[in-house]
NUSENU-887356 format. One line per 10 residues: number of its first residue (from 1); for each residue x, y, z of N, C-alpha, C. Coordinates in steps of 0.1 Angstrom, whole numbers. Layout:
NUM	X/Y/Z/X/Y/Z/X/Y/Z; ...
***
This chain:
1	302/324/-144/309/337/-140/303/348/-147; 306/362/-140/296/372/-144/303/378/-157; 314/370/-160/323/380/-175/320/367/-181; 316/357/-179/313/346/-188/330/338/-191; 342/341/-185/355/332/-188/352/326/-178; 360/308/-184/364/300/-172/369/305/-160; 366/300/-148/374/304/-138/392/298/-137; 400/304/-135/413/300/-135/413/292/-125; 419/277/-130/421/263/-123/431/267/-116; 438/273/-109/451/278/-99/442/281/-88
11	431/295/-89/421/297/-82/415/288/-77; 410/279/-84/395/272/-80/395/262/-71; 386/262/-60/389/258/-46/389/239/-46; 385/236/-60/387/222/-56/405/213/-49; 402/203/-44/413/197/-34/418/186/-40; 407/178/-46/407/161/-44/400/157/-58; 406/145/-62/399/138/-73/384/138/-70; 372/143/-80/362/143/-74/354/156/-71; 359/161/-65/356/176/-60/349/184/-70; 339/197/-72/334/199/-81/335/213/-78
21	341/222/-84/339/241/-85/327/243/-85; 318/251/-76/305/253/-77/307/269/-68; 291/273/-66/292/289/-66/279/290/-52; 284/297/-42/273/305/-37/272/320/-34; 276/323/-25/280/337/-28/297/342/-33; 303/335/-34/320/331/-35/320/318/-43; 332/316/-50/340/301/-55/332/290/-46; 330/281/-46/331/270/-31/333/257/-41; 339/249/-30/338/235/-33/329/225/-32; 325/222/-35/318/207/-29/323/195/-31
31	324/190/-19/336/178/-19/328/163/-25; 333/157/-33/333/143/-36/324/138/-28; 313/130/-31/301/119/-24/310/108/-19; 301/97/-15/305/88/-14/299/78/-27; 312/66/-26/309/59/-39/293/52/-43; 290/56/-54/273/52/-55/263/63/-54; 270/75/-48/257/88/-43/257/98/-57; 246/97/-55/236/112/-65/240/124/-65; 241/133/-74/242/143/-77/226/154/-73; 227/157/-68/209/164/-66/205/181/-63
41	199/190/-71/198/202/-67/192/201/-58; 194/208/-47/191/214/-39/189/229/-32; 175/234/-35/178/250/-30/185/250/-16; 180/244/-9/183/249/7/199/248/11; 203/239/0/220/239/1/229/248/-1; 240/249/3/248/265/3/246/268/-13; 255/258/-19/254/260/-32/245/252/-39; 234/249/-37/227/246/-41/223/231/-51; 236/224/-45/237/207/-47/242/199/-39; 239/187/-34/242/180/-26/244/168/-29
51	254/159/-21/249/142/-27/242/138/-17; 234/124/-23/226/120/-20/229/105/-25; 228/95/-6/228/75/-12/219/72/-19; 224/66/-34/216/66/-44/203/56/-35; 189/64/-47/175/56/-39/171/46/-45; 164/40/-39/158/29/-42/152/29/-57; 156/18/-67/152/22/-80/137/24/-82; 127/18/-71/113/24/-72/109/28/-61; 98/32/-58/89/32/-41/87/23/-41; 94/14/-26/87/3/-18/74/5/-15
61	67/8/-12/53/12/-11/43/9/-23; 37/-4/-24/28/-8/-30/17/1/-31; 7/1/-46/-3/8/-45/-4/24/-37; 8/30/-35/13/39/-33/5/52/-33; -5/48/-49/-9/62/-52/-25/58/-56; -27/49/-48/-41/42/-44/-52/42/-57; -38/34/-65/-48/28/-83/-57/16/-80; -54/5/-69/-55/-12/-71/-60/-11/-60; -77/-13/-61/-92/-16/-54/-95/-30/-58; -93/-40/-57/-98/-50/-61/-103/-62/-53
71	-105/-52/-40/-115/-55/-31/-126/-47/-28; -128/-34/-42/-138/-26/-40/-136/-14/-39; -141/-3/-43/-138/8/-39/-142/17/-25; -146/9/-18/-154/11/-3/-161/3/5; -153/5/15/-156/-9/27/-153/-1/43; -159/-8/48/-154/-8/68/-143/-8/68; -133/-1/81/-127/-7/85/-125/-20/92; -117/-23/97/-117/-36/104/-124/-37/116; -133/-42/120/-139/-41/128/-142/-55/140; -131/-64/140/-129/-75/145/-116/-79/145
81	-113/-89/144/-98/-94/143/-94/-96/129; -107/-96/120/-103/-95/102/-90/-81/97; -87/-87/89/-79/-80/85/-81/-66/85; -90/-61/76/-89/-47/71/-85/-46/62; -84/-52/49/-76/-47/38/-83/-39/30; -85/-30/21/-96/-23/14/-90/-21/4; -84/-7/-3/-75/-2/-9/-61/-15/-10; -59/-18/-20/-46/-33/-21/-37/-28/-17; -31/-39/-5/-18/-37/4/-19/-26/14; -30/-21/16/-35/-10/28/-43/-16/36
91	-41/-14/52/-51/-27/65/-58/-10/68; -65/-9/73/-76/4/78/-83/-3/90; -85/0/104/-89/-4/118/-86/11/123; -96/4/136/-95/10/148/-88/8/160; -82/13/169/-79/3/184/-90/-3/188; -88/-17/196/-99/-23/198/-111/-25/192; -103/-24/177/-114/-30/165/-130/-25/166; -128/-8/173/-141/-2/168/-147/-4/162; -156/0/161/-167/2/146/-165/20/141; -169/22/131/-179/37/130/-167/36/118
101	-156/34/108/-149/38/99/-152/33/86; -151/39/76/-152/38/60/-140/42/56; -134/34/45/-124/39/37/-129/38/24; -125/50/13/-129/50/3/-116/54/-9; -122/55/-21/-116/57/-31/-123/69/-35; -114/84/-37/-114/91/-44/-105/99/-53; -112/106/-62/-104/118/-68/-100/126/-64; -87/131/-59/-78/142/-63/-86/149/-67; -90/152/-78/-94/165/-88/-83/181/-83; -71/180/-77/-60/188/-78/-45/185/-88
111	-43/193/-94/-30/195/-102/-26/205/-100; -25/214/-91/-20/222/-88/-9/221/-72; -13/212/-63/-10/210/-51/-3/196/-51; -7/183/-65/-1/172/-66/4/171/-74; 11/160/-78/21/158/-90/12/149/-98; -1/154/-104/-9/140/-114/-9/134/-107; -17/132/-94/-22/121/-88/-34/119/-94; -42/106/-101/-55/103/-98/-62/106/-87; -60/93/-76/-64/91/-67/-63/90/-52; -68/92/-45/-67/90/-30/-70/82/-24
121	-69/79/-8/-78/70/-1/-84/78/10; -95/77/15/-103/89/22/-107/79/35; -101/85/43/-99/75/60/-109/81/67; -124/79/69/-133/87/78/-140/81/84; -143/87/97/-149/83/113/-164/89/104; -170/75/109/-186/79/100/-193/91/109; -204/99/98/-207/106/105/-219/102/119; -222/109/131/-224/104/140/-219/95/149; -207/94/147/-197/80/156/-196/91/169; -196/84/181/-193/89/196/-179/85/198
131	-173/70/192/-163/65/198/-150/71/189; -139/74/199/-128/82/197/-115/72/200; -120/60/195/-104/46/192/-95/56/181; -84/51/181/-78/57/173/-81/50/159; -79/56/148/-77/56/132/-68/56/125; -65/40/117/-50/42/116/-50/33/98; -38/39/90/-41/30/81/-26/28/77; -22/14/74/-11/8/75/-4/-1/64; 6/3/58/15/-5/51/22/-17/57; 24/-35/55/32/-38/61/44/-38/50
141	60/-42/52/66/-48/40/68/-62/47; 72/-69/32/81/-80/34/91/-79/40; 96/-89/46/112/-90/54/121/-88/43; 117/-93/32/131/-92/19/127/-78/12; 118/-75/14/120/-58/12/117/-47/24; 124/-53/33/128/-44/49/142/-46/46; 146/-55/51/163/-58/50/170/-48/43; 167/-43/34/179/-36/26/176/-20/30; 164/-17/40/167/-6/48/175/-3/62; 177/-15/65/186/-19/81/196/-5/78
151	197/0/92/211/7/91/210/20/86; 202/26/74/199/40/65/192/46/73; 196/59/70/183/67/73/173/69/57; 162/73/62/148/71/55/141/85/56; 136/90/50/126/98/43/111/93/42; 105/90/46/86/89/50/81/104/41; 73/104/33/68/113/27/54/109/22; 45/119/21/32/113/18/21/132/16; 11/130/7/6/140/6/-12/137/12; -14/146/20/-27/149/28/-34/162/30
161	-46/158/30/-59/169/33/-66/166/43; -72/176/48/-87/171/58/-102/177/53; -107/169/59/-121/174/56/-128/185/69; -137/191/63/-140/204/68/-145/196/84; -147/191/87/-152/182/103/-138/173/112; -128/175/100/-118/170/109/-117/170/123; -116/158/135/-116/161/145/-105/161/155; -92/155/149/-80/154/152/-78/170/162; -69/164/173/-69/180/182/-56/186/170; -53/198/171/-47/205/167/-44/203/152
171	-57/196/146/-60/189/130/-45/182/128; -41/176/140/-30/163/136/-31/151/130; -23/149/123/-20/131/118/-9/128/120; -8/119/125/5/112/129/12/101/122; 19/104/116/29/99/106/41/88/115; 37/77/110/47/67/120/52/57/110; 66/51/115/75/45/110/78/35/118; 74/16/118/76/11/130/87/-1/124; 95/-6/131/101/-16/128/103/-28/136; 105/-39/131/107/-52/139/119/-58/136
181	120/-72/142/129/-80/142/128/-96/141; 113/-98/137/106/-106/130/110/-113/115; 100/-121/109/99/-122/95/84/-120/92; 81/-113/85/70/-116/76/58/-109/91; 59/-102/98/46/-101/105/43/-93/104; 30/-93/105/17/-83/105/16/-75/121; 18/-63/118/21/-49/127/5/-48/133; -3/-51/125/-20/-49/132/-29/-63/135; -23/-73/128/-28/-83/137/-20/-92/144; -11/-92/146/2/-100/153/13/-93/162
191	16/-81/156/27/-74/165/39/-78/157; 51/-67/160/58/-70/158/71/-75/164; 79/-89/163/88/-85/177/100/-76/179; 105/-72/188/113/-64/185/110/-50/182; 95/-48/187/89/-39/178/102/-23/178; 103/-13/174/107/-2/179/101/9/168; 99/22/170/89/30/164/105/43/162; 105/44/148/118/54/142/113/65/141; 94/68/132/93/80/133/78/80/135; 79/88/147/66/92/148/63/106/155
201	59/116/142/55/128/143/43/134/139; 37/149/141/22/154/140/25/162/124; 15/158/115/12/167/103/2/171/104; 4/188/103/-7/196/105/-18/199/95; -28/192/91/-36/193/80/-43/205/80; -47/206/66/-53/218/63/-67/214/53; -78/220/49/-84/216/36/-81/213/24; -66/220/23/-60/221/11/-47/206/9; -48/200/-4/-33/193/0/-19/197/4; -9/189/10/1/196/8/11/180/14
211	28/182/9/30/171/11/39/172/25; 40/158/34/47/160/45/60/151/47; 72/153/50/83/142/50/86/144/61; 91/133/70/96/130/79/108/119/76; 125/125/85/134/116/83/137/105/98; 139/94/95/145/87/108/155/77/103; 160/72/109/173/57/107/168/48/111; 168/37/105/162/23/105/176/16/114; 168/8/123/180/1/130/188/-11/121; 198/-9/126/208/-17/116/200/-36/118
221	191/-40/131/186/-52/128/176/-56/124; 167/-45/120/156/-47/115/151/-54/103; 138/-66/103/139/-69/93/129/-68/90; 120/-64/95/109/-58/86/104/-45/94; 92/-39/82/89/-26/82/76/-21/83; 71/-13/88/57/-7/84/55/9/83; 49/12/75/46/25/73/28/29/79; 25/39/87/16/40/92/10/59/89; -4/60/89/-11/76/91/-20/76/101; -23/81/112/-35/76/121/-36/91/128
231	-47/88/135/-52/99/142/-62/99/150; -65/102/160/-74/100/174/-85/112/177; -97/110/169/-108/121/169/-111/121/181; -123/131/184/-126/139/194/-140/144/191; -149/139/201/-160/143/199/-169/137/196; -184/143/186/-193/135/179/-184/137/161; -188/132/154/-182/129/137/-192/135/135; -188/148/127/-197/153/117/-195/145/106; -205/156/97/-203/148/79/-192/146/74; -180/155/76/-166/153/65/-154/151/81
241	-155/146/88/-141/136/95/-135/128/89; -126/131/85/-120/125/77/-106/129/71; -95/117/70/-84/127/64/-84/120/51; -76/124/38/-74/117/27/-53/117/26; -54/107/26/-38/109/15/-32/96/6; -22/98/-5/-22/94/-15/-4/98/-15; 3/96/-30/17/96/-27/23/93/-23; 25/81/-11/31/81/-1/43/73/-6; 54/76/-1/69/72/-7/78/66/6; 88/60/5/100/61/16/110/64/7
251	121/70/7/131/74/-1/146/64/9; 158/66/7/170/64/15/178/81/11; 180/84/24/184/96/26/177/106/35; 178/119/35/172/129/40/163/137/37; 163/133/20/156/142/13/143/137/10; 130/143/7/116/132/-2/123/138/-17; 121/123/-27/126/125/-36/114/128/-42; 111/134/-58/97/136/-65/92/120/-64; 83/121/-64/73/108/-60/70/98/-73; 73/91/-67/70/78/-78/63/68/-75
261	59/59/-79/51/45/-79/64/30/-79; 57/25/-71/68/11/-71/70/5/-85; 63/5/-96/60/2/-112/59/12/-115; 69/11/-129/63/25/-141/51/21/-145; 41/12/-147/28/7/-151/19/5/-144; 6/7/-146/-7/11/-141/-8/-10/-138; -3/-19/-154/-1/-35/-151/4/-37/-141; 20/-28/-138/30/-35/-132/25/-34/-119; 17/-21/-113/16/-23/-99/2/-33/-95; -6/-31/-106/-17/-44/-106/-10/-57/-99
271	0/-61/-108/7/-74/-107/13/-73/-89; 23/-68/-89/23/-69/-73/18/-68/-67; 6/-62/-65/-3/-61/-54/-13/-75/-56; -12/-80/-67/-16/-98/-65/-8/-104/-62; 5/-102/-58/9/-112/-52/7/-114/-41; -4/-105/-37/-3/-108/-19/-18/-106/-20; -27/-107/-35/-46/-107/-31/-45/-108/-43; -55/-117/-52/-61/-110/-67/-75/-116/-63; -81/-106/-69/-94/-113/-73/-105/-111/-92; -109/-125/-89/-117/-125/-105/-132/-126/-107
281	-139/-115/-114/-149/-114/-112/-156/-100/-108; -168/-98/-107/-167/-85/-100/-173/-75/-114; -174/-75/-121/-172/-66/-138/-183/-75/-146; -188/-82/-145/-196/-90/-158/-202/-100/-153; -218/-100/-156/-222/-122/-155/-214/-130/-160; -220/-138/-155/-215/-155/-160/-203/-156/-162; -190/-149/-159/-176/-149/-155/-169/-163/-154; -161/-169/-160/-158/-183/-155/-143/-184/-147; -141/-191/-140/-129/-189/-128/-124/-203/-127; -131/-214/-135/-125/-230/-132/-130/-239/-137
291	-121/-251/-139/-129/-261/-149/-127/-272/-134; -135/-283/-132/-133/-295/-124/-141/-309/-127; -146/-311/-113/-157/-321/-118/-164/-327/-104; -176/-331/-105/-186/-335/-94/-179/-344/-82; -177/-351/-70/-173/-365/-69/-184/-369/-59; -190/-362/-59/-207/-366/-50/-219/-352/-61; -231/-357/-54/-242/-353/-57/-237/-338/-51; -232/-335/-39/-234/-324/-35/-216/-312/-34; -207/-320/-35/-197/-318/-36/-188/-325/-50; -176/-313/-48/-168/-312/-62/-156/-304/-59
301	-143/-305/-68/-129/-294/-73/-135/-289/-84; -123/-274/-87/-125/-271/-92/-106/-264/-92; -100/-265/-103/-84/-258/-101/-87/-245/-107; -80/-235/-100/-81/-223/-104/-67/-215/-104; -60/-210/-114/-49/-205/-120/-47/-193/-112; -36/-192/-106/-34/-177/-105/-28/-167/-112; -30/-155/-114/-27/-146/-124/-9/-145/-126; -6/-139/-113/7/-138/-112/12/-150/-99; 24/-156/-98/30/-163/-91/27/-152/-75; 22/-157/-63/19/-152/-54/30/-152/-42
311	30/-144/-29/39/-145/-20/41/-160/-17; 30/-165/-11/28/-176/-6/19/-185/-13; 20/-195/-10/3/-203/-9/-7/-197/0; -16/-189/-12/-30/-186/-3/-35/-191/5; -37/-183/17/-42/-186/30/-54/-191/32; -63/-182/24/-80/-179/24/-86/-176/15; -95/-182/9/-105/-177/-2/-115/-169/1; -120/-157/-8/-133/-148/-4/-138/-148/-13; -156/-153/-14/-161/-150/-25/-174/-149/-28; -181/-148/-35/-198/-142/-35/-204/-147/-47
321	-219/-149/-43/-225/-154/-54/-218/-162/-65; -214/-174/-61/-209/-181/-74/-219/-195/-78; -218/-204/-90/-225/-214/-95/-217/-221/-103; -222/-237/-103/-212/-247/-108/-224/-247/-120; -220/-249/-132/-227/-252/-146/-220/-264/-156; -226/-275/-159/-226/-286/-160/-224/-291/-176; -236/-276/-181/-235/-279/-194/-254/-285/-199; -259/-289/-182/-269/-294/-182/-278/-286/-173; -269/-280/-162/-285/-271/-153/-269/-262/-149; -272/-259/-136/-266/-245/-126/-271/-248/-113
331	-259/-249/-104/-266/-253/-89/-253/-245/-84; -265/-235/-74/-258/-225/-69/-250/-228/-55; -235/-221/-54/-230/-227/-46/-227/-224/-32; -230/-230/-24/-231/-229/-9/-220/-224/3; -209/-235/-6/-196/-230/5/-188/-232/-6; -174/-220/-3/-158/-227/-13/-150/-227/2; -137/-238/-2/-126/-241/5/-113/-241/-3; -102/-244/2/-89/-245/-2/-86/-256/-1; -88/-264/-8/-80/-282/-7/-68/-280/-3; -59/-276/-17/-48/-279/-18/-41/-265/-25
341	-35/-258/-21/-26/-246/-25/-11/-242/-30; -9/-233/-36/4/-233/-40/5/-215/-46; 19/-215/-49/16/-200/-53/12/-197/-70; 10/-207/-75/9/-210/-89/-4/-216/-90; -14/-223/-86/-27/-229/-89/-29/-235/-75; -47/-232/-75/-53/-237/-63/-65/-252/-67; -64/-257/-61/-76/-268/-62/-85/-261/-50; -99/-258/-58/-106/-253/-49/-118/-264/-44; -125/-262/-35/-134/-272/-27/-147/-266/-29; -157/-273/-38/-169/-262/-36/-181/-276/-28
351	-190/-272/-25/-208/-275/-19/-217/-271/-26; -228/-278/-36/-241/-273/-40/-246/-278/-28; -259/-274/-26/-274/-284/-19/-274/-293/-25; -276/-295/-39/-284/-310/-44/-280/-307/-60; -281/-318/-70/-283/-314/-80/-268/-322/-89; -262/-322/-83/-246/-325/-89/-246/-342/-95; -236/-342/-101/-236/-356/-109/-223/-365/-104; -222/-375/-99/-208/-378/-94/-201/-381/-108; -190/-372/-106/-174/-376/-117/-181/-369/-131; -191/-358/-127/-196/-352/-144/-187/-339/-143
361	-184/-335/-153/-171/-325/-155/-186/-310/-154; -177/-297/-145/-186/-288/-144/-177/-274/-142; -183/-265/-141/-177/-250/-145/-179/-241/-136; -172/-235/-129/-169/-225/-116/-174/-212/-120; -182/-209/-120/-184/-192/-125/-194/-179/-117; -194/-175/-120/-204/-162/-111/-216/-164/-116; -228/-157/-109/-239/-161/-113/-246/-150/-126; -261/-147/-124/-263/-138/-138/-262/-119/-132; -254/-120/-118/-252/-105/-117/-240/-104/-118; -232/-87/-112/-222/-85/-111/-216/-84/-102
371	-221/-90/-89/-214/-95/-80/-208/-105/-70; -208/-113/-90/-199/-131/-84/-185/-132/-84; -175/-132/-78/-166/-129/-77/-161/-142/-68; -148/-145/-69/-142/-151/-66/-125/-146/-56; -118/-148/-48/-106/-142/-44/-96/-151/-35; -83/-145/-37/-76/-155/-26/-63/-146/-21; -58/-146/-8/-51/-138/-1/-38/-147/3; -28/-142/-3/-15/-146/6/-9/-133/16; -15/-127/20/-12/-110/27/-2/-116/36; 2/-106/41/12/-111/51/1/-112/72
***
């Protein structure tokens, strides 16, 4: 108050247990939340606070703020019926599994327009591409982290730029929110059933960042979710087609709340995003990934640990340049398989040519570069 005394409780417009004396141009009330909701400033509100259904204690949104490459920092999109994963827990394609797309990892280098983002992921139609499939890059969730959005309304928020060649008409991206009635499926290689689409609207990019929210209501049966950015160029691709964005959140409510990461820790989001891919290797020679043993001249196991307990039993192994070492020579290896799986340890299946000892104990590791690596996917 402008004399600085309490306001007289006879006056003061509260009603109800709950209720709170607040100010906009006059006394006003603001009435009691509902049980569980937030307290939250708000400029745009009369008085300038609102409640809000308390949010989700982190972002559902894995790798969120595009830290966890550990498929590399730059790859194709999908260009077949393969997945597309690049960036961890992000699928990148085209319709009709085009060609002509790169996704990469970069820097931000803004703090003025983001909240401390490192990094980005930069979604671009290579330069010289003719073909205008659409460009899309996609979050799926789990069913057991859809479910507890059934029924809410949602907040989609995400921060983006374009590049000076953007070819999107009216420099659109289209921010979409799809839902099913499935378990566990994959929205880019399966479909969803039950599919239905909650939000899908145009953000108007600029060169500069800036962040975009869109709200919708999740149907009360949905059980799983996807979060989507895509956009349908036009034309030939110059050098910079391409959009970037990073941040990307779902909140519960109306509002985008300040942006967070699914983990307080650079570990913790590491860790989740293996549970659905890790890979080892990649950073150093002669890397070791398993201990086994021969049971022919040309085949052998080898058990390999997984870091963190996984969604599933791995589907598929991916891997490069690797060699079994004996102790006695190094015979480089031909093919790996998945014997036997679990979400805790794999027995892996390897192939030399020649050279192997039946029942001699031998050692799974990369070869003398840095690109022997080993990997295994429980994605959805």
């Amino acid at each position: 108050m402008a004399t600085g005394r309490l306001p007289d409780p006879n006056s003061a417009p509260v009603t109800a247990k709950g209720d709170l004396y607040t100010y906009s141009t006059v006394p006003a009330k603001l009435a009691v939340g509902n049980n569980g909701d937030t307290l939250l400033a708000d400029s745009s509100a009369t008085t300038g606070l609102r409640w809000s259904s308390q949010p989700s204690a982190s972002n559902p949104i894995l790798n969120s703020a595009m830290q966890i490459w550990q498929r590399g920092t730059s790859g194709a999109g999908a260009v077949s019926s393969s997945t597309g994963f690049i960036a961890d827990r992000w699928q990148a394609g085209r319709s009709a599994y085009a060609a002509g797309m790169t996704v990469s990892r970069q820097v931000t280098g803004d703090t003025t327009n983001l909240p401390f983002i490192q990094y980005s992921a930069r979604v671009q139609r290579d330069s010289g591409t003719t073909a205008t499939n659409v460009m899309f890059f996609t979050q799926n969730f789990e069913s057991i982290n859809s479910i507890p959005f059934a029924g809410k309304t949602i907040t989609y928020s995400f921060y983006a730029r374009a590049g000076a060649n953007y070819s999107s008409a009216s420099n659109a991206l289209t921010a979409s929110v799809f839902t099913g009635t499935g378990t566990d499926q994959n929205l880019f290689t399966t479909g969803y059933t039950g599919s239905a689409t909650i939000i899908n609207a145009p953000a108007t990019l600029t060169t500069t960042w800036q962040r975009f929210s869109f709200t919708g209501t999740v149907n009360a049966t949905a059980t799983e979710m996807a979060v989507q950015v895509s956009y349908t160029p036009t034309g030939t691709a110059g050098a910079n087609d391409w959009f970037e964005v990073t941040g990307v959140q779902l909140d519960v409510g109306s509002v985008a709340l300040p942006f967070r990461t699914n983990a307080g820790t650079l570990q913790g989001e590491l860790a989740a995003a293996q549970r659905y891919y890790w890979r080892a290797g990649g950073d150093s020679v002669f890397q070791y990934f398993g201990q086994g043993s021969y049971y022919n001249t040309t085949n052998g196991y080898v058990l390999v640990k997984n870091p963190v307990f996984m969604r599933t039993a791995p589907s598929s192994v991916d891997y490069s340049t690797l060699q079994m070492y004996d102790f006695s020579g190094t015979q480089n290896v031909t093919a790996v398989s998945l014997d036997s799986a679990s979400k805790d340890v794999q027995l892996v299946g390897f192939t030399i040519a020649s050279g192997g000892t039946q029942f001699r104990p031998t050692l799974l590791r990369s070869n003398n570069s840095t690109s022997g690596y080993i990997g295994f996917s429980a994605e959805l």
